[in-house]
C-alpha positions in Angstrom: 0.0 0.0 0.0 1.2 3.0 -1.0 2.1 6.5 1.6 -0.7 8.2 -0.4 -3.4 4.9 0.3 -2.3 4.5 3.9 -2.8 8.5 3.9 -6.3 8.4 2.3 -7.4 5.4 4.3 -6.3 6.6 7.9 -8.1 9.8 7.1 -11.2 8.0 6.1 -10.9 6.3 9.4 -10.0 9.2 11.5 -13.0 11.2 10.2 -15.5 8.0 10.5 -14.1 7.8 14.2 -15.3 11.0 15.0 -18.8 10.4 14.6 -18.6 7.9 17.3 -18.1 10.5 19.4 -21.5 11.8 18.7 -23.4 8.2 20.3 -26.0 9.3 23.0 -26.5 12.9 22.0 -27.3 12.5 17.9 -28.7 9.3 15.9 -26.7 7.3 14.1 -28.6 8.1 11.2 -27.7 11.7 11.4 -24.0 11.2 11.8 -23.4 12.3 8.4 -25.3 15.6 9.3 -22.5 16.9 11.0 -19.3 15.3 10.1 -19.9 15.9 6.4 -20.1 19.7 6.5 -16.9 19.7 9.0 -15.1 17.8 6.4 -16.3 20.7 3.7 -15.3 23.3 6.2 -12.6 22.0 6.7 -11.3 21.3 3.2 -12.1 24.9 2.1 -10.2 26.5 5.0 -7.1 24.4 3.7 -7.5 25.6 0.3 -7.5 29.6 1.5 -5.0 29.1 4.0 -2.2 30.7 1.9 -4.0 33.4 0.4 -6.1 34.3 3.8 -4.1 37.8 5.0 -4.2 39.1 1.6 -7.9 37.8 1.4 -8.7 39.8 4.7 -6.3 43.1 4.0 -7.9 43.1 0.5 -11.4 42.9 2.2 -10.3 45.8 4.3 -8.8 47.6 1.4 -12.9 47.5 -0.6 -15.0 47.9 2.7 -18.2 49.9 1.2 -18.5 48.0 -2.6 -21.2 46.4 -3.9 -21.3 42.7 -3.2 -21.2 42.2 -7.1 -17.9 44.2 -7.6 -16.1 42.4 -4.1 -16.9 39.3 -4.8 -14.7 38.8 -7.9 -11.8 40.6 -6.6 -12.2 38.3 -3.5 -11.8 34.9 -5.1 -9.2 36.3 -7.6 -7.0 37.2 -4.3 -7.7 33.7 -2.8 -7.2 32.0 -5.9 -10.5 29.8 -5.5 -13.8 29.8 -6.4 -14.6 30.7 -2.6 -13.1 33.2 0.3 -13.4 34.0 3.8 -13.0 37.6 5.5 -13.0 36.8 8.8 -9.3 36.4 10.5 -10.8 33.6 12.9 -10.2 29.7 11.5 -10.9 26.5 13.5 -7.6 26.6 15.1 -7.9 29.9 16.6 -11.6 29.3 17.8 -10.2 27.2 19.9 -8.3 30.3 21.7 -12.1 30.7 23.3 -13.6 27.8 24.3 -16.5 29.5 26.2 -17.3 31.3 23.1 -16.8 28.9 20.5 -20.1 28.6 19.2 -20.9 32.5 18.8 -16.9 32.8 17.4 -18.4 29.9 15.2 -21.4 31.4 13.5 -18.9 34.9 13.3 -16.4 32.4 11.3 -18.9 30.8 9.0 -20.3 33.7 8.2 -17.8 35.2 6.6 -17.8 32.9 3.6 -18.5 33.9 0.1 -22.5 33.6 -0.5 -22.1 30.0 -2.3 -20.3 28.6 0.4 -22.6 30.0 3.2 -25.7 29.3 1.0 -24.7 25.3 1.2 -24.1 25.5 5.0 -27.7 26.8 5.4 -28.6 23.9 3.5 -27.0 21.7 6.0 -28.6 23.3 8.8 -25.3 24.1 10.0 -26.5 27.1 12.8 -28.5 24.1 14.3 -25.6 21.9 14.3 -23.7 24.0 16.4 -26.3 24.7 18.6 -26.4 20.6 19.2 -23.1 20.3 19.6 -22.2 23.1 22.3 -25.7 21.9 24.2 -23.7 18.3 24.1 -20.6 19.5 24.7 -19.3 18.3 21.9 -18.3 21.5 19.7 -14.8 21.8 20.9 -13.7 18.6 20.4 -15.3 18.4 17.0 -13.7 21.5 16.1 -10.2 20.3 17.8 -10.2 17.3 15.5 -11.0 18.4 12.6 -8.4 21.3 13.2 -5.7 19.0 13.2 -6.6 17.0 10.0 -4.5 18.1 7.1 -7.0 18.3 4.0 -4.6 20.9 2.0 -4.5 19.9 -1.6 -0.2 18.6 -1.6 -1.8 16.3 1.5 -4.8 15.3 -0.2 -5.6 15.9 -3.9 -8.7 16.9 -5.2 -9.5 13.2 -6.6 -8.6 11.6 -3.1 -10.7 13.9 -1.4 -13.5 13.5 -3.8 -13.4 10.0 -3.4 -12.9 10.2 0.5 -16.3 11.9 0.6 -18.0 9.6 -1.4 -16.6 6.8 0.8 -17.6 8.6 4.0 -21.1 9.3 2.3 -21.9 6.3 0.8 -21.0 4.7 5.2 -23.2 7.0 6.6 -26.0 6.6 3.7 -26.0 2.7 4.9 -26.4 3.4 8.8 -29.6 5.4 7.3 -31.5 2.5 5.7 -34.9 4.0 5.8 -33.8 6.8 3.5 -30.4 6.0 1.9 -32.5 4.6 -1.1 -34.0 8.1 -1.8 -30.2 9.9 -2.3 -28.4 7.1 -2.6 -27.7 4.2 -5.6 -25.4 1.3 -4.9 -22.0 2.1 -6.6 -21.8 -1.1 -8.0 -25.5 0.1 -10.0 -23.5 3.2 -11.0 -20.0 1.4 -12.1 -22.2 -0.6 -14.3 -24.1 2.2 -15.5 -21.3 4.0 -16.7 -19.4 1.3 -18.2 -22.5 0.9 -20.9 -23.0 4.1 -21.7 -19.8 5.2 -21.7 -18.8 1.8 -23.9 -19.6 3.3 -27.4 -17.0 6.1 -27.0 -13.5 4.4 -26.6 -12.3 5.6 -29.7 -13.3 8.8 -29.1 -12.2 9.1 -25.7 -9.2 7.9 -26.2 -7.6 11.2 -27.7 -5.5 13.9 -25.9 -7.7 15.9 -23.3 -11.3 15.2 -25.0 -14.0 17.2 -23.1 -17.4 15.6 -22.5 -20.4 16.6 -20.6 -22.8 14.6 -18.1 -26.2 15.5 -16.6 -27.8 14.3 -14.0 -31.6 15.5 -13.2 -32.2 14.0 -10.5 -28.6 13.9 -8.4 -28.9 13.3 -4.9 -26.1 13.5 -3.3 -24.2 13.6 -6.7 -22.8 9.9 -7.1 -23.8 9.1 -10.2 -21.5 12.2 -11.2 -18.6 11.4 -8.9 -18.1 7.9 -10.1 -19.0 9.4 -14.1 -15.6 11.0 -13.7 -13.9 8.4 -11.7 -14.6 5.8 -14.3 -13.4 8.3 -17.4 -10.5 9.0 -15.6 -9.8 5.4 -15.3 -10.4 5.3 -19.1 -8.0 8.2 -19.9 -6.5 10.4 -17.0 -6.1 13.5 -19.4 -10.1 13.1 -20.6 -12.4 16.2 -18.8 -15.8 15.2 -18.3 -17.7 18.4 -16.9 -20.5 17.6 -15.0 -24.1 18.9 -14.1 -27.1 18.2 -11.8 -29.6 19.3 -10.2 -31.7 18.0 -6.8 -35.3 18.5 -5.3 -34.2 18.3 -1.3 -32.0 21.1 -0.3 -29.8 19.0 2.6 -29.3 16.5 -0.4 -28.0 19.3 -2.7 -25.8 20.7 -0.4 -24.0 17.3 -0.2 -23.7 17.6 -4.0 -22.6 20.7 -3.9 -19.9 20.2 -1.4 -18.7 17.9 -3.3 -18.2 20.0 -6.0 -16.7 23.0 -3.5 -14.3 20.5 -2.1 -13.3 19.3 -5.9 -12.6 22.6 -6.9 -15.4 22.0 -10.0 -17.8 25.0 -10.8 -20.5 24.6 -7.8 -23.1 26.9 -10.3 -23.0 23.2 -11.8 -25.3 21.7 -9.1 -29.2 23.8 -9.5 -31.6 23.4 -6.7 -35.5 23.2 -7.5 -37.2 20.6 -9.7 -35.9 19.7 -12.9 -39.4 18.7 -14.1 -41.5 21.9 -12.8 -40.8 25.2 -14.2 -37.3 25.5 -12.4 -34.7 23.9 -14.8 -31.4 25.0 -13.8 -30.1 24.3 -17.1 -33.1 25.1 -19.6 -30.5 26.0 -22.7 -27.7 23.6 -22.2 -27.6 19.9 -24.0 -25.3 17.1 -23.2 -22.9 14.1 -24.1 -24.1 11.9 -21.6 -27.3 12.1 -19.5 -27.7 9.4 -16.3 -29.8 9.6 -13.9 -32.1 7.1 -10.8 -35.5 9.2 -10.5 -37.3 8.0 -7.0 -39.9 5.2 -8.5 -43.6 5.5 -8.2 -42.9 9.6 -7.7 -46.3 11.7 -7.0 -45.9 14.6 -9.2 -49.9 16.0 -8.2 -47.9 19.1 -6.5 -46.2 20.2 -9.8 -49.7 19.2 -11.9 -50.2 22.8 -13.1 -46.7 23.9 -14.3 -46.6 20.7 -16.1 -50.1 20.5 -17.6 -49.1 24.1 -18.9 -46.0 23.4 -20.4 -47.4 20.3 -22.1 -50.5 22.4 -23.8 -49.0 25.3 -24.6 -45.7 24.2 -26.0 -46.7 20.7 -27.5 -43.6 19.1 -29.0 -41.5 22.1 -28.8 -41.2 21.5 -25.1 -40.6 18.5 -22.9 -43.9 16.7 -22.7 -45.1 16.7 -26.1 -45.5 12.9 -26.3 -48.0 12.8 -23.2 -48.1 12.9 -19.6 -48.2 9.4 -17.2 -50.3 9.1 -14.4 -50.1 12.0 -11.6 -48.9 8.6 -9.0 -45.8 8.3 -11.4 -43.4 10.7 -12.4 -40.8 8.6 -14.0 -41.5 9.0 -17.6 -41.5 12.7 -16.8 -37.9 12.7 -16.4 -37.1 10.6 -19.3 -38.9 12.9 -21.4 -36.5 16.1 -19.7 -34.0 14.2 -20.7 -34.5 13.6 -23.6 -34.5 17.3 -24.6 -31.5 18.0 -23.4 -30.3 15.2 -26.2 -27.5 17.2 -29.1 -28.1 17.0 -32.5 -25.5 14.0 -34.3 -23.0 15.5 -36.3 -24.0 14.7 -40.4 -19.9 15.5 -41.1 -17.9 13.9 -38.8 -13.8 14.9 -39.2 -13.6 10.9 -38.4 -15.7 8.4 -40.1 -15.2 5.5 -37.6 -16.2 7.8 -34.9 -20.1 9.3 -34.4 -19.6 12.9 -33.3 -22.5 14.8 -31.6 -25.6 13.4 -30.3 -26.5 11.8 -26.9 -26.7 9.2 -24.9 -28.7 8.3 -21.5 -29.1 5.5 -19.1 -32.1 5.5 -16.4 -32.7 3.4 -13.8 -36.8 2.1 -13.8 -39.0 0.2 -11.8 -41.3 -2.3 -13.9 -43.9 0.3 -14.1 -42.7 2.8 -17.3 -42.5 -0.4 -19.2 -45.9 -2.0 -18.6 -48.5 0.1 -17.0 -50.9 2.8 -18.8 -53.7 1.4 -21.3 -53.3 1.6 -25.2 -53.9 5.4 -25.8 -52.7 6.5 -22.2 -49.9 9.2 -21.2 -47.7 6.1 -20.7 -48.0 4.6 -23.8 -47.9 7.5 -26.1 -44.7 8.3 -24.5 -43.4 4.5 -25.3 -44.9 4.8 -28.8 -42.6 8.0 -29.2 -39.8 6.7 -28.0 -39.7 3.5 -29.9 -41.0 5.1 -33.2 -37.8 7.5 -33.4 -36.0 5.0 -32.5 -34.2 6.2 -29.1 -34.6 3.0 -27.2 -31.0 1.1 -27.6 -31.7 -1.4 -24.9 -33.0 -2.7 -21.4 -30.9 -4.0 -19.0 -32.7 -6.4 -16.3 -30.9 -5.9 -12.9 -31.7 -8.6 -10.2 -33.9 -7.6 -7.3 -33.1 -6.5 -3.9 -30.3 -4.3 -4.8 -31.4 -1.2 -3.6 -31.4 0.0 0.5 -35.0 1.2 0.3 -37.0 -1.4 -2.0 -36.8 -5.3 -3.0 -38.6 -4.9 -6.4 -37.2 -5.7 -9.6 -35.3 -2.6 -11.7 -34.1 -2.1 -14.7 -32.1 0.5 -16.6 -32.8 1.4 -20.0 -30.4 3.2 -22.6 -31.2 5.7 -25.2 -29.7 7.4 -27.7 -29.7 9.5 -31.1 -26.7 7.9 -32.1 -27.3 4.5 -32.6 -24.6 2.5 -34.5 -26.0 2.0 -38.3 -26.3 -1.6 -37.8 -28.3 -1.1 -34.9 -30.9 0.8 -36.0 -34.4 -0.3 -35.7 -33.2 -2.6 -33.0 -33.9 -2.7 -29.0 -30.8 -5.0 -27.2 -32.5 -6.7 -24.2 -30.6 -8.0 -21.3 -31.4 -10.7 -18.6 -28.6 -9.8 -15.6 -31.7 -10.7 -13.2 -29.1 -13.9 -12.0 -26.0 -12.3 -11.9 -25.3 -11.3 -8.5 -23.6 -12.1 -5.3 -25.5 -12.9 -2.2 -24.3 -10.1 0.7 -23.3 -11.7 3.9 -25.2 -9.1 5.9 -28.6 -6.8 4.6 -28.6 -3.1 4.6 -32.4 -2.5 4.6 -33.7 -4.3 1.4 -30.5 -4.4 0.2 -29.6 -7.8 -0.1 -27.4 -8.5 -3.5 -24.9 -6.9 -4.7 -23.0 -6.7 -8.2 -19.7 -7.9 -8.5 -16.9 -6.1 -10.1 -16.8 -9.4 -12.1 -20.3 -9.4 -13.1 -20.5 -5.9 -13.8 -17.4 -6.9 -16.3 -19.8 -9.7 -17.4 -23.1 -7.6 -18.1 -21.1 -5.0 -19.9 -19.1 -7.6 -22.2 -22.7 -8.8 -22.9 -24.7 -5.9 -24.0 -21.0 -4.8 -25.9 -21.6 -8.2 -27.7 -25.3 -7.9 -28.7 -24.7 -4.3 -29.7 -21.4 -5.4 -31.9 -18.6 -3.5 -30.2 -16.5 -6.8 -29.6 -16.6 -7.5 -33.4 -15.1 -4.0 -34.5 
């Protein structure tokens, strides 16, 4: 194991330890609710530690502008996407411990808008108020004021992935609700492998640029493990990516993510995708992935939705037809699906299509076989099929998921299809392959092999023809 593993992994333990401190005065389940902002805060005061005097003198030096003419010369004098004015830091706060938490709110306070606007999110003000009742501020603070997060101790793809870890331990001491913001990584890994599989070629160049959008992000690990698996694929490939999330806690773990990264944080929107608050209402995309929550009730955003779909017809999302108010999840394939680019008729390589899209979405059973002949449901799956979008189904096995046992399935779409694929739909029974786990996290009860993810993928790459190029 290497300095930089045994680095990464006693970090990943020393954080995880410190939310045993918090048993008897917080639920296990909302662990993650305080250690994962620390670890932000944490990160971020890292990252401005070598810029912070000129960041304060420089505040000093513009007292009285306009928010919108500081802010830019703030971040250009920290050299981030992010600052802090205030001279305080976690090591100092501890200078005071009677006033810690007041010092605290003073500290936090004094971040740039999108870093305070996340903490809000979290609750954070509430979470110090917990903590000093418990007496557990100070040593919370202590701790995470000796952990060294600074980018030459931790890069940003360690720390990325030391989040993720963190997150994806907390999401399973959660089992009621991990299933809501949370998809198995192995769901993910395979996921990406498929829709990612038709662009080796193309991916394989010096520094190619794609783009990925999520609607529907959670905590954002669809995204993070996007990125991991190009990188993986080739380390000099950029793959910018976009979400956006319904609950605001959820975002903010996105979000932080993104902060802690050092990626564009405007790149995670809060509001519903599907309503009339798309963050990204002009853009289009390489890639689009996504789990919407199954069996969603959508009855709250009826009238925005009704509205677009008879005033803008088939020049807006819902053209095709609207499902049943009980589920929203053809509503989100249908976003998606207009965020699809237009396929390149001149491609500067002819072995290679340029432009156009393509999506994977995890299902229940439902979009496939409910709605009568003539309903929302099946107008929608008579569109899809008739312009030929539908590439194939992928049947996972059942009980994969921490907050249902019902069978799922992913489907992948695309305006791109190979020539020798057109007209065709690939299906693919993976309903057996999986291994049984030794011990359950909720309904979670199987798992996917990184063996059998390799199988499933070699499988839909052979039906489609990719292993006979």
């Amino acid at each position: 194991m290497s300095n930089t593993d045994s680095g990464f992994s006693g970090k990943v333990a020393f954080i995880w330890s410190l939310a045993e401190t918090l048993r008897g005065d917080v639920k296990s389940h909302e662990y993650g609710q305080f250690v994962l902002p620390f670890l932000v805060l944490r990160r971020l005061e890292c990252a401005l530690e070598p810029t912070k005097d000129q960041v304060i003198a420089k505040a000093e030096s513009i007292k009285g502008s306009s928010p919108a003419t500081a802010e830019p010369v703030l971040k250009k004098t920290a050299g981030q996407r992010f600052y802090n004015t205030s001279p305080l830091d976690l090591t100092k706060l501890l200078n005071d411990p009677a006033n810690i938490a007041a010092n605290m709110r003073t500290y936090v306070t004094a971040f740039s808008p999108g870093v305070t606007e996340v903490l809000e999110a979290y609750g954070f003000d509430e979470k110090i108020t917990r903590l000093d009742k418990a007496e557990l501020l100070y040593t919370f603070v202590s701790k995470f004021a000796d952990l060294d997060l600074s980018e030459k101790a931790v890069s940003n793809r360690e720390i990325g992935m030391m989040f993720e870890e963190l997150l994806r331990r907390f999401s399973e001491m959660s089992n009621e609700t991990a299933g809501e913001h949370f998809t198995p990584r192995e769901v993910i890994r395979l996921m990406v492998n498929i829709l990612l599989s038709e662009d080796d070629k193309a991916l394989s160049g010096a520094k190619p640029v794609r783009t990925l959008y999520d609607p529907a992000c959670g905590t954002g690990g669809m995204l993070t493990i996007a990125q991991e698996h190009l990188y993986e694929m080739n380390p000099d490939a950029v793959l910018q990516v976009y979400g956006q999330e319904l609950n605001p806690e959820t975002w903010a773990i996105a979000r932080s993510d993104f902060l802690i990264q050092d990626q564009d944080p405007d790149r995670i929107a809060l509001g519903n995708s599907l309503a009339d608050n798309d963050g990204f209402e002009k853009e289009k995309f390489d890639y689009l992935l996504a789990n919407p929550p199954f069996g969603v009730d959508w009855s709250k955003y009826k009238d925005p939705i009704e509205k677009e779909s008879k005033v803008l017809g088939h020049s807006g999302r819902y053209g095709p037809g609207l499902p049943r108010v009980s589920d929203g999840s053809l509503l989100f394939l249908m976003h998606m699906l207009s965020k699809f680019k237009e396929v390149d008729d001149n491609p500067a390589t002819v072995d290679i299509i340029e432009g156009g899209t393509r999506m994977a979405i995890v299902f229940s059973g439902s979009p496939l076989f409910s709605g009568s002949a003539g309903g929302g449901e099946s107008e929608i799956r008579r569109y899809v099929i008739e312009n030929d979008l539908l590439e194939g189904i992928v049947a996972l096995p059942d009980q994969l998921f921490y907050n249902t046992g019902i069978s799922t399935y992913f489907w992948i779409l695309s305006n791109r299809k190979r020539p020798e694929n057109v007209g065709k739909i690939f299906l693919v029974d993976a309903r057996e392959e999986f291994t049984k786990m030794r011990k359950s996290l909720g309904e979670k009860r199987k798992m996917i092999s990184e063996e059998q993810i390799g199988g499933i993928t070699r499988l839909y790459a052979e039906a489609t023809g990719l292993l006979h190029d």
